[in-house]
C-alpha positions in Angstrom: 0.0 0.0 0.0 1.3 3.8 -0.9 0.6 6.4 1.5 0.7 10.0 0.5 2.0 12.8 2.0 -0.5 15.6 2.6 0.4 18.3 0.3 2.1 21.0 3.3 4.3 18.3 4.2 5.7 17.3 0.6 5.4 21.1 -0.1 8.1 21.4 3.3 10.3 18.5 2.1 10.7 19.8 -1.2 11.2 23.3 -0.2 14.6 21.8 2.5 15.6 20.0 -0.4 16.1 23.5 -2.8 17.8 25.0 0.4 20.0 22.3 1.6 23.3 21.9 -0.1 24.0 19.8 -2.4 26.7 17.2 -1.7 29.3 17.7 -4.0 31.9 15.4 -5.4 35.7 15.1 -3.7 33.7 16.7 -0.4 33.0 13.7 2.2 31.9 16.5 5.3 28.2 18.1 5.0 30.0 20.8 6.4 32.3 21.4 4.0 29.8 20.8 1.1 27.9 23.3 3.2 30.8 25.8 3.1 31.6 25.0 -0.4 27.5 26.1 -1.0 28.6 29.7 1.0 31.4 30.0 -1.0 29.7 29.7 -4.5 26.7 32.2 -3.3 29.1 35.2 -3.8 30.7 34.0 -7.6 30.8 36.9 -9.4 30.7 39.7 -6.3 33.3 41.7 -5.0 33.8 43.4 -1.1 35.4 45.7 0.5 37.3 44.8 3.8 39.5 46.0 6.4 42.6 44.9 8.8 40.8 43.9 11.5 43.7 41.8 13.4 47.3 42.4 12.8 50.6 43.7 13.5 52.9 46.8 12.4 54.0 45.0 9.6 50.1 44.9 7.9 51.1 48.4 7.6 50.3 48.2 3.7 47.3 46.7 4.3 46.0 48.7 7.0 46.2 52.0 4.6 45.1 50.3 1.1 41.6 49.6 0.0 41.3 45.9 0.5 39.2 44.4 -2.2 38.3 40.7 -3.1 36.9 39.4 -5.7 34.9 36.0 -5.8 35.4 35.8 -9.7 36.4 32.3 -11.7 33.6 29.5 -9.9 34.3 26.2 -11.5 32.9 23.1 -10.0 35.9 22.1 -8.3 37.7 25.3 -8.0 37.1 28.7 -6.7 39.4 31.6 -7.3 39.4 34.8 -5.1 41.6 37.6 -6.5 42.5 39.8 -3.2 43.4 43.5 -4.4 46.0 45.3 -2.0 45.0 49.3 -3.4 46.4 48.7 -7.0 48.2 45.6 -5.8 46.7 42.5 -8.1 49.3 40.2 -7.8 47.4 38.1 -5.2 44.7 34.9 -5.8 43.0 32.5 -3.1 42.2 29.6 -5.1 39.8 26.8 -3.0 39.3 23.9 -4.6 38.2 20.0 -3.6 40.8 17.2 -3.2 40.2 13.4 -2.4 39.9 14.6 1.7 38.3 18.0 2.0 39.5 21.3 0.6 42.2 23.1 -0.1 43.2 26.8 -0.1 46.4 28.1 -2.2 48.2 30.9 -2.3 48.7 31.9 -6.2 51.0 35.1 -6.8 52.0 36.3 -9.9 53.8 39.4 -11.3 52.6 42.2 -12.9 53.2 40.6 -16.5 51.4 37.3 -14.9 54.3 35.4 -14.3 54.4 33.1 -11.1 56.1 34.8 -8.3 58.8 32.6 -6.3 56.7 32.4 -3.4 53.4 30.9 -5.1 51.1 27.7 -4.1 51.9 28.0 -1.0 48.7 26.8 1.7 47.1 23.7 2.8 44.3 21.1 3.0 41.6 21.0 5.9 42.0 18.0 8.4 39.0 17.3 9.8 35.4 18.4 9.0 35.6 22.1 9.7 32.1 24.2 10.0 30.2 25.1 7.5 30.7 28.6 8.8 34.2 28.2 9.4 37.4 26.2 7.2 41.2 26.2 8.6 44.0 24.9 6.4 47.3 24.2 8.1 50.6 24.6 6.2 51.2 21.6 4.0 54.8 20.0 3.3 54.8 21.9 0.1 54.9 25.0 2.5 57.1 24.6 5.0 60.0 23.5 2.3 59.2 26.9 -0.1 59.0 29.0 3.3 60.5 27.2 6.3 58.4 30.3 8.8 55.1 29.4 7.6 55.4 25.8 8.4 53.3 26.2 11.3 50.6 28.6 9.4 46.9 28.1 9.2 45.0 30.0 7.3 41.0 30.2 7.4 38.1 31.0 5.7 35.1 31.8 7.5 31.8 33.2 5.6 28.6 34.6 7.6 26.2 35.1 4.8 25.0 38.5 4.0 27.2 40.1 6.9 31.2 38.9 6.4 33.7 37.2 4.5 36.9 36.9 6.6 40.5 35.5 5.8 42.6 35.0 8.3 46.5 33.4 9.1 47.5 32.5 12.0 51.4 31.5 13.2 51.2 29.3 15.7 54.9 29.0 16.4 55.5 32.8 17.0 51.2 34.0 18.0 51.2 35.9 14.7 47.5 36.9 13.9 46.4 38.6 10.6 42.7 38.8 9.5 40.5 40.6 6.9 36.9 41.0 7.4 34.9 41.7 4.0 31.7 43.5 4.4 29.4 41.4 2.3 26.0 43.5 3.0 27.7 45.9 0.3 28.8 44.5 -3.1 31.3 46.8 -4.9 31.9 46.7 -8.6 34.5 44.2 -9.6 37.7 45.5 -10.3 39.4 44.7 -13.3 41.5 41.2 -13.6 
């Protein structure tokens, strides 16, 4: 025998359904396919942020605009040009691997040419939140800069109030974050 579902409650199932995220592949945490989801809401926008943890050498920072750019969403990759005032040499690019996620560091000149500190970053390790990713320094890392071995960097997005980056150096209490105001979209600077 087949029961039915009264229509409110198959109306209520299939309304969770078109808000939950959707699992996606290389991502074995609902949280991180969760994040992921976050992540791809603000493809295409950009945000203004500000310093808001740091030290006297964030000096740069501290008295630039600070501008990122959610701009190339593929399904596996995510790449987040971060403009330092006219400063475009930097990219935050998230994508899946076989565990979890991944956040690298991808700096190039001004002709495009990779810098000689570039891919530098690190896979998650556990689960995270959906709220909330860290990525500790991976071997790759701690060989190209032997001070950031002990780095982990995070992601963590409220939606419609912030987008934050932040490092932390765990072997010498280094703290550095950026909080991006994402209630106000700016326009896009150029690539």
């Amino acid at each position: 025998m087949r029961t039915r579902l009264p229509p409110v409650v198959l109306l209520l199932v299939l309304a969770a359904a078109c808000v939950r995220p959707q699992h996606r592949p290389g991502l074995r945490a609902v949280e991180q396919a969760a994040f992921w989801h976050r992540l791809e809401q603000l493809c295409g926008r950009a945000y203004e942020g500000a310093v808001v943890e740091g030290n006297a050498s964030d000096s740069v920072f501290r008295r630039s605009r600070l501008v990122m750019h959610v701009r190339d969403c593929a399904p596996g990759e995510i790449r987040i040009p971060f403009h330092v005032g006219g400063d475009r040499s930097r990219t935050w690019v998230v994508t899946h691997t076989a565990e979890g996620l991944r956040l690298k560091h991808d700096h190039r000149h001004a002709d495009g040419t990779p810098d000689s500190i570039s891919w530098y970053g690190g896979d998650t390790r556990g689960q995270g939140m959906p709220e909330r990713q860290a990525f500790p320094a991976d071997t790759f890392t701690a060989r190209l800069v032997p001070a950031a071995a002990t780095n982990v960097w995070s992601l963590e997005i409220v939606p419609g109030e912030s987008f934050t980056y932040g490092l932390t150096r765990e072997s010498t209490g280094r703290r550095f974050r950026v909080r991006f105001d994402l209630a106000r979209p700016v326009p896009p600077p150029a690539p």
